[in-house]
N, C-alpha and C positions, 0 to 999 in steps of 0.2 A: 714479431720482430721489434725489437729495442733499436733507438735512432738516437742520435745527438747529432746539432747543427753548430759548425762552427765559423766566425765570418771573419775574413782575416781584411785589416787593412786598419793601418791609422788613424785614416780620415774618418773611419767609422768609431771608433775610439772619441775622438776631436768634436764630434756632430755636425761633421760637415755634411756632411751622405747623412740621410734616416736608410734603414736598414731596410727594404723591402724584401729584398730577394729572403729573408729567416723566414718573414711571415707567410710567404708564398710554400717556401718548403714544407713550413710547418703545416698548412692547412692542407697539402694535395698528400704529407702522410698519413696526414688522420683521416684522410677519406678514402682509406686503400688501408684503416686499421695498423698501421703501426705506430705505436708508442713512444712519444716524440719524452725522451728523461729530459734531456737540459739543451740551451741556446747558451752558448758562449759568444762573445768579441773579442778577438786579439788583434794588438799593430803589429804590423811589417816587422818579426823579430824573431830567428828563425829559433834558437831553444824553447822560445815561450809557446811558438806555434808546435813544435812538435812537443811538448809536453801537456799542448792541453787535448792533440791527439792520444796520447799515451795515457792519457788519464780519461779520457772518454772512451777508451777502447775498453779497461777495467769493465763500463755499465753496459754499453750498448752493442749491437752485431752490425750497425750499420752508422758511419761517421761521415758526414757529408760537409764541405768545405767549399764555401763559397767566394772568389775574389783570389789574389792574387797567382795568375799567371800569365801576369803580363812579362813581359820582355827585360824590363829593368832591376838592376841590382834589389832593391827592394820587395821585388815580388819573390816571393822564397814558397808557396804553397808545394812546388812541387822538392823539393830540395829537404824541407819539414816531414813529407809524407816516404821519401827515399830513406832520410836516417832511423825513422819509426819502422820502414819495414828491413832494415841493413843493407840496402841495394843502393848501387852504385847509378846514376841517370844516364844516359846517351843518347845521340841524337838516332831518331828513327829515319832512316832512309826516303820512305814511303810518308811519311809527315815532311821532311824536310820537298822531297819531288814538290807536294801539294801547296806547300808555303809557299815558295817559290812562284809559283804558278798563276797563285793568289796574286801574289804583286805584282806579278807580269800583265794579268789581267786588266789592274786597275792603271797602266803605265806607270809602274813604281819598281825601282829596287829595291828589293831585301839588302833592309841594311844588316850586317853580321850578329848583331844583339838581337836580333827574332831569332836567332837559330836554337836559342834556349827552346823556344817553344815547341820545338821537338822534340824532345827530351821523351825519354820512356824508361822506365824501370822494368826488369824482367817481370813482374809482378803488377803491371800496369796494362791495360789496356786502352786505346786512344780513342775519345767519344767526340765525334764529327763537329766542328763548329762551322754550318754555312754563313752563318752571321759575323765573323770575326775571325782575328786571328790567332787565338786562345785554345788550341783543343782540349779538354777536360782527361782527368783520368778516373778510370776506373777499375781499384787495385781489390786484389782478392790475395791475402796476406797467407804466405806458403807454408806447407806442414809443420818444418820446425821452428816457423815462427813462436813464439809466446801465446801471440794470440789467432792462430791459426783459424783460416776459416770465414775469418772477419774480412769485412768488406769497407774498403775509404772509395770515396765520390771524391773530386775535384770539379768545382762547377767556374764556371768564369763569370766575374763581376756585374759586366752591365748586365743588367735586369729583361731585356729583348732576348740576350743570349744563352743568360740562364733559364729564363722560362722554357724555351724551345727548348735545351738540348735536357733537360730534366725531365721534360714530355717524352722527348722522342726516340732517346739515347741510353739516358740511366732508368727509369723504370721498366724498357723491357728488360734489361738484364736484373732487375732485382728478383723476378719468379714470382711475386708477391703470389700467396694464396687469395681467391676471391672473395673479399670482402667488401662490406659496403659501410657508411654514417651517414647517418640523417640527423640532421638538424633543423631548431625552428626557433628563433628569438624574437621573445615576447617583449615589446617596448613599453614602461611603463610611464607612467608623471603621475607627478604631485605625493611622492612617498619616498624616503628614503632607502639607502640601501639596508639598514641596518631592519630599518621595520620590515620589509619584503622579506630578509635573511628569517625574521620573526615568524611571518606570516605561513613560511613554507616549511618549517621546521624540518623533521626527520629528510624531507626531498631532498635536502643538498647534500647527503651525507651518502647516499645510493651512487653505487660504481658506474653502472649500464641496468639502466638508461642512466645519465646523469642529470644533473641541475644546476647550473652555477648563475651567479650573480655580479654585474658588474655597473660600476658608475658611472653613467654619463651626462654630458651636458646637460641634453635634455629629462634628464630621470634617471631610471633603473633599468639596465637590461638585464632580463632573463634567460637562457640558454638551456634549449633539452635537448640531447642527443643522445642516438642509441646506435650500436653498432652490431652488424651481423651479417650473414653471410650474402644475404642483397637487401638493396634497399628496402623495397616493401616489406620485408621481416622486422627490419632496425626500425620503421614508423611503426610497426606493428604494438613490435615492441616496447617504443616509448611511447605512445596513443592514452595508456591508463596514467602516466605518469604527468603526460602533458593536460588532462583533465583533469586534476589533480590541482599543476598549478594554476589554470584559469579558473578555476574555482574557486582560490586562494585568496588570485588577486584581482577577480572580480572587474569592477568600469575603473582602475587604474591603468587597464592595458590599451591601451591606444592602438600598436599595430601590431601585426606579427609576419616575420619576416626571413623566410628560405634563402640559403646560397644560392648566389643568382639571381634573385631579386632584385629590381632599383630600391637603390639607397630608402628605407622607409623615413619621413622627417614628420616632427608635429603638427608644425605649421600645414602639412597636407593633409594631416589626419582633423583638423581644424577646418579647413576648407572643406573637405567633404564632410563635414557635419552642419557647416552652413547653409545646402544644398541648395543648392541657388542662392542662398540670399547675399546681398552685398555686403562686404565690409568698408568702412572706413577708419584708418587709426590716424592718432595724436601722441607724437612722444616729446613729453618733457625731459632731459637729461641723458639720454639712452642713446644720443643720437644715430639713429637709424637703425639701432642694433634688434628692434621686433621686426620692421616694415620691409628689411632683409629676406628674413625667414619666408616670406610672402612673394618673393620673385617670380614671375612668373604665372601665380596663382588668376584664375579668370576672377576670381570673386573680389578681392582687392580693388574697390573702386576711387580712393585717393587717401594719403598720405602728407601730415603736415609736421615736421621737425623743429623743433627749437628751443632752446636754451635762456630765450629772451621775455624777459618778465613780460616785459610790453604787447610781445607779440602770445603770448600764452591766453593772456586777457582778451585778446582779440578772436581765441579759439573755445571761449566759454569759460576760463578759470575768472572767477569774481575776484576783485580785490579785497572784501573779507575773508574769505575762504584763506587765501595767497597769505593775508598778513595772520589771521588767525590761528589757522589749521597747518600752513607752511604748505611747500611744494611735493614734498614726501606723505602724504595724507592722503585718508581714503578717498576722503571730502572731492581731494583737486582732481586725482584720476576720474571721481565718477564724473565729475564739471568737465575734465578733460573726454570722456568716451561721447556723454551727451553730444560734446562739441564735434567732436567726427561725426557721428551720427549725419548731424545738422550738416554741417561744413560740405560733408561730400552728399547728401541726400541717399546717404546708407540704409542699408534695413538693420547692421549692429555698427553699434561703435566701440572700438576696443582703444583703450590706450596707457600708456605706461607713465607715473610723475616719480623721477628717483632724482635723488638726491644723492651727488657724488665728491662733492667737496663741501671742505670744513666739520665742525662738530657732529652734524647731524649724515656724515657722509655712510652709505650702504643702507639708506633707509628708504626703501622704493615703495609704492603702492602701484598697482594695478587694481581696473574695473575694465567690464565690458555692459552693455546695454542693448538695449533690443526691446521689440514691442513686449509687453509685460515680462522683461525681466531685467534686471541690475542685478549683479556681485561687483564685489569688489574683494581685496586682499591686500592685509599689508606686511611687509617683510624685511627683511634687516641682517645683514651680512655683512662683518668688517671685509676688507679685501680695498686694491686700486680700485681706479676708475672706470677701466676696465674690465676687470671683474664686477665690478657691481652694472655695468652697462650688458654687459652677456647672461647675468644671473636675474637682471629683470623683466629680461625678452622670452626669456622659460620661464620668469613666473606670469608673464602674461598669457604665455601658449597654455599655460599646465592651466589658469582659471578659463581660460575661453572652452579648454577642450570637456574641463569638467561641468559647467556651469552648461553648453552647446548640450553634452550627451547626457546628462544628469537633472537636469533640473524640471521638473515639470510645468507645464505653461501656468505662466500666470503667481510661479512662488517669485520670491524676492530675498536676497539673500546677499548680509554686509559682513564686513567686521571677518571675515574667514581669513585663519594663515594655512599661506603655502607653504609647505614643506619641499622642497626645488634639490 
């Protein structure tokens, strides 16, 4: 089955609303196997909403529309989905009894503009909202339609409501045949996207199983999924492909991560390479944006911030160092990680010296330290303050994690760039 989502509503247009309820749709058809063609956004506007049904109808067997049936002139989903298929709306007797009732419930009258929400088309069927006063529809488009056969969803806006009646409502009536996808994303650091795209060559270019590659804060993620008629076939399936790329990309990967999983983060995959041992960090410039990452963490045994020359020199940066080498230097971070070390009576000292204003501004260095070992890194990224405060808290995870699970006791190892 071919699918297309569409999400109607201004505000979503505007970026008042971030769009959840696509993303939700989008990943519970891909894991039941249908082929999600395209996501559209349209505002509150009723030719534009039914022509971008009518042109989604052209690709897909299954167009599903999410948001506007609410009550006011504005909400046109069901109005848009009436002129696509030639029918006329009316109120349903049996939705209008249940409205009604609804408000009686809550000591409320129906005021006469819900009564839209009744509405039905010959060609519509009404999908239950316990949670609201929105019922959904779901139209199966009549023989001598055009596009006969074809199937429109109406799901309602808030995201409590669409989840549920999407579970409980529209997928048993899709029929879907039994299929399964399995999925596993590989997190990496310290490598671009472009060189991971390198590394894996002909893998990303494979239908099923797939491969694909995406950016994020913390690195690269990687994504293998396979699809078949039940799970255990579809891991079976994709099992040689996904040895393949862990073999690719080798101690870049940091973790790997199943739907359903908690969130995998670096900074965790850092703590547990510390294994026991304590940390202490020092950020010069960053403020606070590594010792963040670390919330929570039991290993994290203290934390010094600041921006103040005066007080930097009090945390081990020397005032040659500071005037010589400057605060963006490999030199200050490692003066700075020694200083955590000491400061909090750590077993490593990790910490971050960047530099985000003026000429020398996106120029950060990171080091970490520990009983027979020191790296450091240093890096450089135009961008705000911002940005270079976010982009030196990954280059500090991306050296801790690689320098923690790479390094053999006792090397020593400066001057290394991160690539973040």
């Amino acid at each position: 089955m071919n699918a297309e989502i569409i999400s109607v509503g201004t505000e979503l247009l505007l970026g008042e609303i971030v769009d959840s309820n696509a993303a939700f749709v989008a990943r519970e058809l891909a894991a039941r196997g249908v082929t999600l063609r395209r996501k559209a956004t349209v505002g509150d506007n009723l030719e534009r909403i039914s022509g971008l049904i009518e042109e989604a109808l052209t690709r897909a067997d299954l167009v599903i529309l999410g948001g506007g049936l609410g009550p006011t002139d504005d909400d046109l989903t069901r109005e848009s989905i009436a002129a696509v298929a030639g029918e006329t709306p009316t109120e349903d007797p049996e939705l209008l009894i249940w409205l009604d009732d609804l408000f009686t419930s809550r000591g409320r009258v129906m005021a006469p503009i819900n009564r839209k929400q009744t509405w039905l088309i010959p060609s519509a069927q009404a999908l239950p909202n316990p949670l609201g006063t929105a019922p959904g529809w779901f139209v199966t488009l009549p023989p001598d339609h055009e596009f006969a056969g074809k199937r429109i969803a109406a799901l309602p806006g808030p995201p409590r409501e669409m989840t549920r009646m999407f579970r409980e409502e529209l997928l048993p009536r899709l029929n879907l045949p039994e299929w399964a996808f399995w999925a596993v994303t590989l997190h990496t650091a310290g490598i671009g996207e472009s060189n991971v795209a390198e590394l894996l060559g002909e893998l990303t270019r494979v239908a099923n199983p797939s491969v694909a590659t995406y950016a994020r804060r913390s690195g690269t993620d990687v994504r293998v999924a396979a699809s078949a008629a039940t799970s255990g076939e579809a891991e079976h399936l994709a099992a040689p492909v996904l040895a393949q790329v862990r073999a690719a990309l080798g101690n870049y990967i940091w973790a790997e991560e199943k739907p359903g999983d908690p969130p995998a983060t670096l900074a965790r995959a850092v703590a547990a390479l510390l294994a026991g041992r304590s940390l202490g960090i020092v950020e010069a410039g960053s403020s606070g944006s590594l010792a963040v990452q670390f919330a929570g963490e039991s290993a994290l045994k203290g934390v010094a911030i600041s921006d103040d020359h005066a007080t930097l020199l009090t945390l081990g940066l020397t005032p040659v160092t500071l005037g010589e080498a400057g605060l963006g230097s490999q030199a200050a971070a490692l003066e700075l990680a020694h200083g955590a070390r000491e400061r909090f009576g750590a077993d490593m000292g990790l910490s971050v010296s960047a530099v985000t204003q003026g000429e020398a501004a996106g120029q950060v260095a990171v080091a970490i330290v520990g009983e027979n070992l020191e790296r450091s890194a240093l890096v450089n990224w135009p961008g705000d303050a911002g940005q270079v405060r976010e982009r030196a808290a990954t280059a500090a995870l991306n050296l801790a994690f690689r320098a923690l699970g790479q390094s053999p006791v006792g090397q020593v190892s400066t001057g290394q760039q991160v690539n973040s």
